[in-house]
N, C-alpha and C positions, 0 to 999 in steps of 0.2 A: 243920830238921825240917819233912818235909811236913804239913802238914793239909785241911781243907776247912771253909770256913766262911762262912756267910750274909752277904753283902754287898751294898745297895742291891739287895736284891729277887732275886739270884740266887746259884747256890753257885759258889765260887773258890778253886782250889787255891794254898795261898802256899806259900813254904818262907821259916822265919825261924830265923834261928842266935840268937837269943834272948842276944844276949852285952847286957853294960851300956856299947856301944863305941858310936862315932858312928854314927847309919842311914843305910846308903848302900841305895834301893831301885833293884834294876834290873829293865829291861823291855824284855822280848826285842821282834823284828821278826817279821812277817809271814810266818805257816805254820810261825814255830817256837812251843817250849813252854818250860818253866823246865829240862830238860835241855839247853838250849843251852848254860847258863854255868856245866857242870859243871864245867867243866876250866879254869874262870876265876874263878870266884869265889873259891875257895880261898886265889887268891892277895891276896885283901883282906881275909882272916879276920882275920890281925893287928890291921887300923886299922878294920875296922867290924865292925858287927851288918849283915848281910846279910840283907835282904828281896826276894824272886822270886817273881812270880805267875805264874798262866797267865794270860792277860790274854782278858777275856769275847770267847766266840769261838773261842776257842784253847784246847788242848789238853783239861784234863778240865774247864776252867770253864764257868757258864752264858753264855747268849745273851740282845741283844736283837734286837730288827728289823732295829736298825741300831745298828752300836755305834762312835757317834761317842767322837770324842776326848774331848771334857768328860765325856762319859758313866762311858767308861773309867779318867779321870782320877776321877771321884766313889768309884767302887768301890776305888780306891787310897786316895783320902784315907779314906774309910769306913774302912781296917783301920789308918789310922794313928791315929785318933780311938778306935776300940777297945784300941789298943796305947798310948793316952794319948802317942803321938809327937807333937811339936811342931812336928821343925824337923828336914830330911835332907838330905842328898847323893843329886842325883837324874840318873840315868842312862839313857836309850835306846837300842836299838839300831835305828834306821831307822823304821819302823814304831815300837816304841816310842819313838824321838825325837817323834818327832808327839805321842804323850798323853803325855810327857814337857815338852812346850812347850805342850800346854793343862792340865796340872796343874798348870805355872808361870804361867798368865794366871790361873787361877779362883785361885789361893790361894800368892800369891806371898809371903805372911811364913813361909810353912810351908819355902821351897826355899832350903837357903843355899851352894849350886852347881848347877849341870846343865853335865851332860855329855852331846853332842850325838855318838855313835858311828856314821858312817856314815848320818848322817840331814840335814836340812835344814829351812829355815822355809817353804820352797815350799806352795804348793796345787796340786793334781793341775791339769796344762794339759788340753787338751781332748783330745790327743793321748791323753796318759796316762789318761783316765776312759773314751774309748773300747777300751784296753788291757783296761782292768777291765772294763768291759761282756763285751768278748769270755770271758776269765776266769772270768766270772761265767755266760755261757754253757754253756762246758764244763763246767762243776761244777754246773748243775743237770742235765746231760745224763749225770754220771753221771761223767765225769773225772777226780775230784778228786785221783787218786792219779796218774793223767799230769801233773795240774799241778804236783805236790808234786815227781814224781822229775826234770822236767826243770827246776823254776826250785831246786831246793837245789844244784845243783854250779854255778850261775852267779852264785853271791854270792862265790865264792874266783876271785884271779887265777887267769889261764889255768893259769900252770906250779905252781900249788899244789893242782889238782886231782888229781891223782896220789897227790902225796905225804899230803895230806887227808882220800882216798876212806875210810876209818872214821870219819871226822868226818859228811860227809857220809851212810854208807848210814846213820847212828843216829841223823843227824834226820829223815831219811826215815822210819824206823822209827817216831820219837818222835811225828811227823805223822799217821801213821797214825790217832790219837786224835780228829782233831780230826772233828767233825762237818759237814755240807756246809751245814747253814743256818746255821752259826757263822762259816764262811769266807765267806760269799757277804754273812753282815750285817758282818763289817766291810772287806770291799771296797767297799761302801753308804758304809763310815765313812769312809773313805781319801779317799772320790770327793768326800764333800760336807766335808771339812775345810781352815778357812779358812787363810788365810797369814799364819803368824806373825812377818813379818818386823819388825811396827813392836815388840813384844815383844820380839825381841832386842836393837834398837837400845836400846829402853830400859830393859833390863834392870840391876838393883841387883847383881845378886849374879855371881859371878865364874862364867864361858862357857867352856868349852872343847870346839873339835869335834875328831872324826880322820875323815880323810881316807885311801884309799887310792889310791894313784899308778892302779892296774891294777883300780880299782871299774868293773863294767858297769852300773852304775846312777845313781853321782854323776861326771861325768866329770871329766877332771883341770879342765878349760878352767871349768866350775860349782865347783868347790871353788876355784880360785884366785878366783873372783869374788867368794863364801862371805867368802875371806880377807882380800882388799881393803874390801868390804862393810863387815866390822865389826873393826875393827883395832882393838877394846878386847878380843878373844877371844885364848884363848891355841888356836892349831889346830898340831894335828899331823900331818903330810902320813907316810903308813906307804909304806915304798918297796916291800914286799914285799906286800903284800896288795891285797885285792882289797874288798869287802863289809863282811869276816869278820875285820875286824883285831884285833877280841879273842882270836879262834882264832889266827889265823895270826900275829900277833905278839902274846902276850898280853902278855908279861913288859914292853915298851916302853907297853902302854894302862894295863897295872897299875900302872905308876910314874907313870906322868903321872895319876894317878884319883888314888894316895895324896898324892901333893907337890898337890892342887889342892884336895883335898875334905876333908883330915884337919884 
């Protein structure tokens, strides 16, 4: 059930299936909204209470300046302390992986898994904050819908664009919402967020990332490193997929989330 409600100082669209089941919260990736995991969540309704935000920035939620990851991460714990939640199964997708692993540094007895989905403990290299720079050019010049319709078909492998394109034009669409001082503060976020990597190594609670063979973003040669790295994670290399492996292969991410997080 969607609503809207006052969190750390600004309004935030959630949608929570209100069951009395394990909470698994998930949080979408960059330029998308909580329509992203229409066609995914469903498939965990059996083993949890499902919690979806827009994540401030995104789609109908509020803004800050800059909407760092801890920041992000406080307005999540804020509705889990209103929801008297203690303790969830916590999931990102890229962009949510990042306030996904700063919701695990600031309040680690609260996470008792994370699931890292096409995401990483990196910090933006120099290379990539100049990326955002540019980014964040165009979108105050007025772009912000060129930027949306040419980086949503590069989350899905090449050969699954095609068959995907409804997936695709309806985050397009869903984007449409988002506001350009929302996008541009958390590319701010993106840019100044630290590397999580000593946080995995020491992490308590049980790790699992996915990997796509055909991702343009984590390439195969960084996800085998990811895998070597921390050989106490359980990772899942998606042969078919690209970004988007909850899209494109849900029913393989949906059984690895239940067998990990139930």
């Amino acid at each position: 059930m969607n609503s809207f409600t006052i969190l750390q100082d600004i309004p935030v669209r959630v949608f929570d299936t209100k069951t009395d089941k394990t909470p698994i919260v998930l949080l979408h990736g960059y330029l998308e909204t909580i329509e992203i995991w229409d066609s995914f969540f469903p498939l965990l309704n059996e083993n949890f209470r499902v919690i979806l935000f827009d994540l401030p920035g995104h789609g109908m939620s509020g803004s800050y300046d800059i909407n760092t990851m801890s920041r992000q991460a406080a307005v999540i714990k804020a509705y889990l302390d209103k929801e008297r939640i203690t303790c969830i199964a916590l999931a990102g997708h890229s962009m949510g992986g990042y306030v996904a692993q700063a919701f695990t540094l600031d309040y680690p007895d609260t996470v008792r898994s994370l699931v890292l989905i096409h995401s990483t403990p990196f910090s933006d290299s120099e290379e990539k904050k100049c990326m955002r720079e540019l980014e964040i050019s165009q979108i105050k010049a007025g772009k912000l819908q060129d930027v949306i319709e040419r980086f949503m078909p590069l989350v899905y492998a090449p050969k699954n664009r095609k068959p995907f394109e409804e997936f695709i034009d309806e985050a397009i669409g869903a984007a449409m919402v988002h506001e350009p001082e929302g996008i541009i503060a958390s590319l701010k976020g993106l840019m100044e967020r630290p590397s999580y990597e000593s946080l995995l190594l020491q992490l308590k609670c049980p790790l699992l990332f996915f990997f796509g063979t055909e991702d343009q973003f984590i390439t195969l040669d960084r996800a085998r490193y990811l895998f070597d790295a921390y050989p106490k994670a359980n990772s899942i290399f998606l042969e078919n997929s690209g970004h988007q492996g909850f899209i494109e292969e849900p029913k393989v991410v949906a059984e690895a989330i239940i067998s990990l997080c139930s």
